[in-house]
C-alpha angles and dihedrals in degrees: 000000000000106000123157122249103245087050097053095050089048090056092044081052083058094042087055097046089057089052086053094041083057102050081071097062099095079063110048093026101064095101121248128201119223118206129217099007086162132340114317089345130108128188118222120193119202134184114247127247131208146154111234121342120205133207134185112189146196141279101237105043107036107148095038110046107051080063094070093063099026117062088039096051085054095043089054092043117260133116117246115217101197125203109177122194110283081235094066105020099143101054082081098025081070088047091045089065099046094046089048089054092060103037137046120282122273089027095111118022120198112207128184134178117072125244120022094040088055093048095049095046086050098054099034116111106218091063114103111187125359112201112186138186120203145081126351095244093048092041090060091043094057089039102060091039094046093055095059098070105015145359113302138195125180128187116198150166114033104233124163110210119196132176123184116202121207090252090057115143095233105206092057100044090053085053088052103044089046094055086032072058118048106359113111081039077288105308091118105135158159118220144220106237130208115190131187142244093047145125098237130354115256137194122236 
């Protein structure tokens, strides 16, 4: 999708270090229980639990961030259907390889065509959480369907927000707002996030 080479080693490097931030999880993710947290009141911690976990994700991060999502939602159990955008499909399909190489088979699905896998996906009941990176429209769209049958969480509508304060340094703000710019062959944003199960989405 036109990055630059130094961009895109720098976001495998990222891809790798959540691989290696998941292989701790049997680790951090044994449960504790913490006393006395206040008076008469204890807090328990437990792992979570789920059946197949599915993730669509973006144009201009396409190796780095399904990995945010993948190796965790294994670690902790569960099964990851992927779908990644029809511009940039072969970035995972590479890492799919790899991963179904070193785990049991049907762990980790790669999908590929629009529409009708989505939908699919969307509807299907053994399906736990969604979590999806696109438009604003689409994002909606998988949102509301999502939350119907399973968690959901939809990020749209790429916006870069940038606010500059009288005591800037301005050398260095000029540096971040150019690779905020123009960095990702400008696709560096902030989203707006729906998240389910609640009342109303909401933008952060």
């Amino acid at each position: 999708m036109g990055k630059t080479i130094a961009d895109a080693t720098a976001e495998v490097g990222r891809m790798v270090e959540m691989v290696e931030a998941a292989c701790a999880i049997p680790t951090t993710m044994q449960g504790r229980v913490l006393e006395d947290v206040s008076r008469k009141h204890r807090c328990r911690d437990d792992p979570p639990a789920g059946r197949g976990l599915r993730g669509d994700r973006p144009v201009q991060l396409p190796a780095m961030v399904p990995f945010w999502f993948l190796p965790f939602a294994i670690a902790c159990g569960n099964t990851f259907v992927l779908k990644p955008s029809e511009q940039v499909p072969l970035t995972q399909q590479i890492a799919s390889r790899s991963s179904t190489r070193s785990i049991c088979p049907g762990v980790v699905n790669l999908v590929q065509r629009r529409r009708e896998i989505v939908e699919g996906i969307l509807d299907h009941p053994g399906i736990d959480a969604v979590s999806f990176v696109g438009s604003a429209p689409v994002a909606r769209l998988v949102y509301e369907r999502a939350a119907k049958s399973a968690s959901g969480e939809a990020l749209g509508g790429a916006k870069n927000h940038i606010v500059v304060m009288p005591d800037a340094v301005i050398d260095k703000t000029v540096d971040g707002i150019l690779g905020s710019a123009f960095g990702a062959a400008g696709q560096r944003c902030m989203r707006d996030r729906w998240w389910s199960p609640s009342a109303t989405p909401t933008s952060s």
